[in-house]
C-alpha positions in Angstrom: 232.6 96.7 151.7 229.6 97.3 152.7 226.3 96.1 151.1 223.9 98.9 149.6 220.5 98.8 151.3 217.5 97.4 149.7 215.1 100.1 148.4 211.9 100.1 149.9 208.9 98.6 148.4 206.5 101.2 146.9 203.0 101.4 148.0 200.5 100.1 145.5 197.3 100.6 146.9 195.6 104.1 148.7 194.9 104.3 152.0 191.4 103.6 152.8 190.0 106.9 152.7 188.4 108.0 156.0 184.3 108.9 156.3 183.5 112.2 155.1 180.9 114.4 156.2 177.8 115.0 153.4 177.5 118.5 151.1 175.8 121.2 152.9 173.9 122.7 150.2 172.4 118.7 150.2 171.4 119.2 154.1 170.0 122.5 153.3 167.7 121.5 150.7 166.6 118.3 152.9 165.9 121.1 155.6 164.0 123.8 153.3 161.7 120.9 151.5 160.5 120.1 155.4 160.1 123.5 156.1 157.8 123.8 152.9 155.5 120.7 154.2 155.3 122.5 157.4 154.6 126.1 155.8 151.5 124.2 153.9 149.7 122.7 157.2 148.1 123.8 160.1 147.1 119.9 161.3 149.0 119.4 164.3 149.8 115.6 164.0 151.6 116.2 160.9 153.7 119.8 162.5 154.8 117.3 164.6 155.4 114.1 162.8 157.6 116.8 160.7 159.3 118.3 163.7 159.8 114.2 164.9 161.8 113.6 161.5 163.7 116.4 161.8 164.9 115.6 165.3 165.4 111.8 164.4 167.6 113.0 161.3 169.5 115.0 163.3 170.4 112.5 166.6 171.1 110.0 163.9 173.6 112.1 161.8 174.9 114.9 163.6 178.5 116.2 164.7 180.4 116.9 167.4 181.5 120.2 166.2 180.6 123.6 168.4 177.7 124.8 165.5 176.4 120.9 166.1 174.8 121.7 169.2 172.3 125.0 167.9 169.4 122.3 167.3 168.6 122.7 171.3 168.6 126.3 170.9 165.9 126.4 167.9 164.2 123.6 169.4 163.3 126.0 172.9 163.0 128.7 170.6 160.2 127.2 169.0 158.2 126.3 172.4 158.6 129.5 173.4 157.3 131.3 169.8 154.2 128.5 170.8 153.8 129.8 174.2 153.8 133.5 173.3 151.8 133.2 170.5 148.9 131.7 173.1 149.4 134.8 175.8 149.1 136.6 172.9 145.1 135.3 172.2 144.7 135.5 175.4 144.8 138.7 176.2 144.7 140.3 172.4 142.2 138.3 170.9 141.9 136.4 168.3 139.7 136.6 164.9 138.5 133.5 165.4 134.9 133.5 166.5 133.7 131.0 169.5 131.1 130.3 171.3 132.9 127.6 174.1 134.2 130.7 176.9 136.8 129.6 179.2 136.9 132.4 181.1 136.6 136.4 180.8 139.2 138.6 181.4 139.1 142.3 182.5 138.8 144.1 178.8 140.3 147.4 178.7 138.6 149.8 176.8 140.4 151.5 173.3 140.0 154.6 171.4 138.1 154.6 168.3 140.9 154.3 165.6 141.7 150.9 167.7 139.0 149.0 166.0 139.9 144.9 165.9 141.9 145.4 168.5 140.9 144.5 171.9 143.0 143.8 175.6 141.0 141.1 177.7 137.6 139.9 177.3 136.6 136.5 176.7 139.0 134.0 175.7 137.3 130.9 173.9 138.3 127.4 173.3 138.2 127.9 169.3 140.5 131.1 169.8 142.8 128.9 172.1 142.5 126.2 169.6 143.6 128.2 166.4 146.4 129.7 168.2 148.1 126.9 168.9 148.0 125.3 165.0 149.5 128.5 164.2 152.0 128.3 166.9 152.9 124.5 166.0 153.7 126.0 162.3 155.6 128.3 163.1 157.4 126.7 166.0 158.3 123.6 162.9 159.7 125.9 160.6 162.3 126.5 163.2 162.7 123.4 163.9 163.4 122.5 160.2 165.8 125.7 160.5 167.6 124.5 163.3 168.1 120.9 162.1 170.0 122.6 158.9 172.0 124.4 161.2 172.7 121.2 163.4 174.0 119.4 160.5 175.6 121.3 157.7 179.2 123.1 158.6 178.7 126.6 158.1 182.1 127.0 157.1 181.7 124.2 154.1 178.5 126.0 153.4 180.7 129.2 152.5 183.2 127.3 150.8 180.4 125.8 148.5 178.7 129.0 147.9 179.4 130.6 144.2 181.4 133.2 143.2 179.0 135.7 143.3 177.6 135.3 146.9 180.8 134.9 148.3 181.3 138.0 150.1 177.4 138.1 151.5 178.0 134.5 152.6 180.8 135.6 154.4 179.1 137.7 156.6 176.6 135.5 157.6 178.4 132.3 158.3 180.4 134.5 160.6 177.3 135.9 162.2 175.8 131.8 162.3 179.1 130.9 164.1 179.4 133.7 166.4 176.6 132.7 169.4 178.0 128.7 169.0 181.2 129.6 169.7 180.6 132.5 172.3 178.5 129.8 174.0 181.1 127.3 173.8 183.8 129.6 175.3 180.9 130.3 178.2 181.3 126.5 179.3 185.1 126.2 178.6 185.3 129.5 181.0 182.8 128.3 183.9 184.6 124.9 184.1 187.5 126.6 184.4 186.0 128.6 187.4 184.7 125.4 188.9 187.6 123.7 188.6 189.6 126.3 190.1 187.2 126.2 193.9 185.3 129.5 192.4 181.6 130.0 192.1 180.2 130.3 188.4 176.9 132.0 189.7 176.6 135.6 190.8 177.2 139.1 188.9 180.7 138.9 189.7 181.4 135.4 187.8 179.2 136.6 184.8 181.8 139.9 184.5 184.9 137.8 185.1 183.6 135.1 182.4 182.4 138.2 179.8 185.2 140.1 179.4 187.4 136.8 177.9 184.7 135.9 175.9 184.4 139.3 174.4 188.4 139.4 174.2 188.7 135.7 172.0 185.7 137.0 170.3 187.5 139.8 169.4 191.2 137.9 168.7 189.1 135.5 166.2 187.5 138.7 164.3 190.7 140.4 163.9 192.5 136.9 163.2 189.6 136.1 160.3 190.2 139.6 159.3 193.7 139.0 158.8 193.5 135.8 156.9 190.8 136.9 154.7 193.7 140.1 153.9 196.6 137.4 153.4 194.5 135.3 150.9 193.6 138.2 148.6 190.0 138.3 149.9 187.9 141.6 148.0 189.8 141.3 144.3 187.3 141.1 141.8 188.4 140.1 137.6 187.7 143.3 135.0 184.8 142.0 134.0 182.5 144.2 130.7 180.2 146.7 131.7 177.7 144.4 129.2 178.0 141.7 131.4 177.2 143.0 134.6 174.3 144.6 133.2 173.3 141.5 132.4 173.8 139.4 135.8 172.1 142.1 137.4 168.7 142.0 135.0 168.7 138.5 135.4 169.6 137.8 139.1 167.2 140.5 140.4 164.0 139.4 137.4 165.1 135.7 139.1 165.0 136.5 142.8 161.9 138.8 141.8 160.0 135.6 140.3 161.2 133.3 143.1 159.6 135.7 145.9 156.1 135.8 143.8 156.3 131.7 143.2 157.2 131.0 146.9 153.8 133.4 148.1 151.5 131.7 145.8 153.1 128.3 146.9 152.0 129.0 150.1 148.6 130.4 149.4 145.9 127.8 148.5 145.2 128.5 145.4 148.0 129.3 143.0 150.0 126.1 142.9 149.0 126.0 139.0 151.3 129.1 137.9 153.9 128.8 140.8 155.5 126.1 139.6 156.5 127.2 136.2 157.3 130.6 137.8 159.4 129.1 140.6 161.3 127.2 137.4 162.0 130.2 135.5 162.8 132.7 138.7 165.6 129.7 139.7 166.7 129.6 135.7 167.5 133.2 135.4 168.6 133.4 139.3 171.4 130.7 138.3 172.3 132.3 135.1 173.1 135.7 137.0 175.3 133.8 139.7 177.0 132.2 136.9 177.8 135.6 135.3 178.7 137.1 138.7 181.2 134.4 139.4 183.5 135.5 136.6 184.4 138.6 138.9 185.6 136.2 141.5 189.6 135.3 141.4 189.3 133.0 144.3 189.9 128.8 143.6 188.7 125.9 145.9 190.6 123.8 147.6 189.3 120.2 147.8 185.8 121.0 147.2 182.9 119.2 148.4 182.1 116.2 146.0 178.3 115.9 145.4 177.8 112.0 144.8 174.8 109.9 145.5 174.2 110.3 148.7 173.8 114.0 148.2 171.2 113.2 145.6 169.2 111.2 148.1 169.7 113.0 150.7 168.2 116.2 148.8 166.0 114.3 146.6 164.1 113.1 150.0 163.5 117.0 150.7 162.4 117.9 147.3 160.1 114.8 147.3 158.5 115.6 150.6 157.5 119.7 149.3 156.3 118.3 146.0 153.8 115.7 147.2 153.0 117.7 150.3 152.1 120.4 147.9 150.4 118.4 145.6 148.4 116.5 148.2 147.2 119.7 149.9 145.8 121.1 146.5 143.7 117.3 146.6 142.4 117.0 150.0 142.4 120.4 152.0 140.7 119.8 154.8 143.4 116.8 155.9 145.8 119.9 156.1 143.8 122.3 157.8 141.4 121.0 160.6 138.5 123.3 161.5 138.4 125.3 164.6 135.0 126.2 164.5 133.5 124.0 165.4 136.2 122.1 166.7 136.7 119.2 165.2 139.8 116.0 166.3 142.6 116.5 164.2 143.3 113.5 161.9 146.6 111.9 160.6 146.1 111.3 156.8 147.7 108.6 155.6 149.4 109.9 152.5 150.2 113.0 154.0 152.1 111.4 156.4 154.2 108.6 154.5 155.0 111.6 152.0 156.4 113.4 155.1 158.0 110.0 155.9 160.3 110.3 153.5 162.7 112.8 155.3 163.8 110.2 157.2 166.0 108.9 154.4 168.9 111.1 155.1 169.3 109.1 159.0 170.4 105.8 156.6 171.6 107.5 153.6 174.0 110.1 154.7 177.2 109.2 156.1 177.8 109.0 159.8 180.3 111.8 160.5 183.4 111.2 161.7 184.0 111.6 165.7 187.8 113.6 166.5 190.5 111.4 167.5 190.4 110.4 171.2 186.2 110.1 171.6 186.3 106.6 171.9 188.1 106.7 175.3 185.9 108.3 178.5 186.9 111.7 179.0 186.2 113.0 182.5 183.3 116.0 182.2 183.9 118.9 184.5 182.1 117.5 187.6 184.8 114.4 187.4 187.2 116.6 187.3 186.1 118.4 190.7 185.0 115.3 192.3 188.9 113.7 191.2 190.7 116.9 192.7 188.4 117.0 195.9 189.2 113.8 196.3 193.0 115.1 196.3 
């Protein structure tokens, strides 16, 4: 007879659970509360100590996933807002009296309802000057932009979304994942050409790479139709006509208070009444997404825990706006340098450790976790020429 084999031992412990990637709502908020510092300066050394922790933050802690690599995009989109926003002083104007001319430009003459408008004339170094601390601002808010679209997964970010934005959310993490991956199918396709002994430059290589771009663009709409149909997407819970009044009045009297907080948050002067009206506007705001998310019938699978790293990560945001704001109700003119007459812009200290701060994410957050295989070198397209040349 033959024995019986032994049973196997049973596993006591878990495997060690692998690193995860950090909540995008977290990311998000780190992003916004940089924006907010930015939104409430015009002094150039701080626009770019901002712009400087938001690039550092996102070399130290970003992916390797297609949406991973928009930062470059916002980051040239930025320099070239800056650049038109000069051309634009230059030859529109600005309403920033000087008296240092540069040089004169031919002015074109305009009708009479054209008044405050000119095309030419003289182009000053206080013009110039102002121009370009409003170019800086606006060129770090989408820098701050691009850095929360660097780092949190847009797909996560729908998953995370409540009940009640779902099907909004659905349309715009399609339309935020739409130009990564177009581009990404761009390179696959021209290293395909290369690879192949076929130009990538010319008319005729941009038609033969466009139309199967356009075709998987057009297989991954129809496929994330179809899966939204087989998961039940659209059904909506009977829900009491008393109730949705309710969500309505309170989500629209929210969003309505938000808008007026945010504008007097970025004026000068009404940080005093802003703040309890930014509270309240987010109170009743929540309260109407928590009603709407009783006519959603969809569950989460594995959702995304929010732990302490989230906390600091977003906490570091949130800290940065409220002492930036605070600090620029104390000391104005640290945040806004004159232009006339022009002074040297100044770093103030406290200004700049508040702003400081956003660099806690690069050591708190996890480091995400790189797809299997990225250890080894993997030939780029040129090796792979180069290797079957060689052949």
């Amino acid at each position: 007879m033959t024995a019986a084999p032994a049973p196997r031992p049973r596993r006591t412990t878990r495997p060690a659970a692998g690193p995860r990637l950090l909540h995008p709502g977290a990311w998000w908020l780190w992003a916004l509360g940089l924006a907010t510092a930015a939104s409430r300066t015009t002094n150039p050394l701080l626009l770019l100590l901002v712009a400087a922790v938001a690039g550092y933050v996102v070399a130290a802690r970003r992916g390797s996933a297609p949406w991973s690599r928009s930062y470059g995009a916002f980051l040239k989109l930025g320099l070239l807002v800056l650049a038109i926003r000069l051309v634009f002083a230059v030859f529109l104007g600005s309403p920033i009296p000087g008296t240092r001319v540069l040089f004169t430009l031919p002015e074109i003459p305009l009708p009479g309802w054209a008044q405050g408008v000119r095309l030419g004339g003289r182009v000053t170094a206080e013009a110039l000057l102002f121009a370009l601390y409003d170019g800086l601002k606006l060129a770090a808010l989408l820098v701050c932009v691009g850095a929360a679209n660097a780092l949190a997964s847009p797909a996560r970010l729908l998953r995370a979304l409540p009940g009640a934005l779902y099907e909004a959310g659905v349309a715009v993490v399609v339309a935020l994942t739409f130009a990564p991956n177009l581009v990404a199918d761009v390179q696959r396709l021209r290293a395909a050409r290369r690879l192949r002994g076929r130009s990538d430059k010319g008319m005729r290589a941009l038609l033969s790479v466009g139309i199967p771009v356009l075709e998987g663009a057009l297989e991954r709409s129809v496929g994330l139709a179809a899966a939204m149909d087989t998961r039940g997407f659209g059904r909506t819970a009977d829900v009491p006509p008393a109730v949705r009044r309710t969500t309505a009045a309170l989500t629209l009297t929210g969003l309505a208070g938000v808008c007026v907080a945010v504008y007097g948050l970025l004026t000068d002067g009404g940080t005093v009444w802003a703040l309890p009206l930014l509270a309240a506007g987010v109170c009743a705001a929540a309260g109407g997404l928590l009603l709407g998310g009783r006519r959603a019938l969809r569950t989460r699978y594995r959702p995304d825990p929010w732990a302490v790293r989230e906390w600091l990560t977003a906490g570091s945001g949130i800290a940065v706006a409220a002492l930036t704001v605070w600090l620029s109700t104390r000391d104005p003119a640290a945040f806004h340098p004159q232009a006339v007459p022009i002074s040297r812009p100044a770093l103030p200290l406290l200004p700049g450790a508040a702003v400081l701060l956003g660099l806690l994410p690069a050591l708190a957050a996890p480091v995400p976790p790189r797809p299997a295989g990225a250890d080894r070198a993997v030939p780029g397209p040129r090796a792979a020429e180069r290797k079957e040349a060689h052949r």
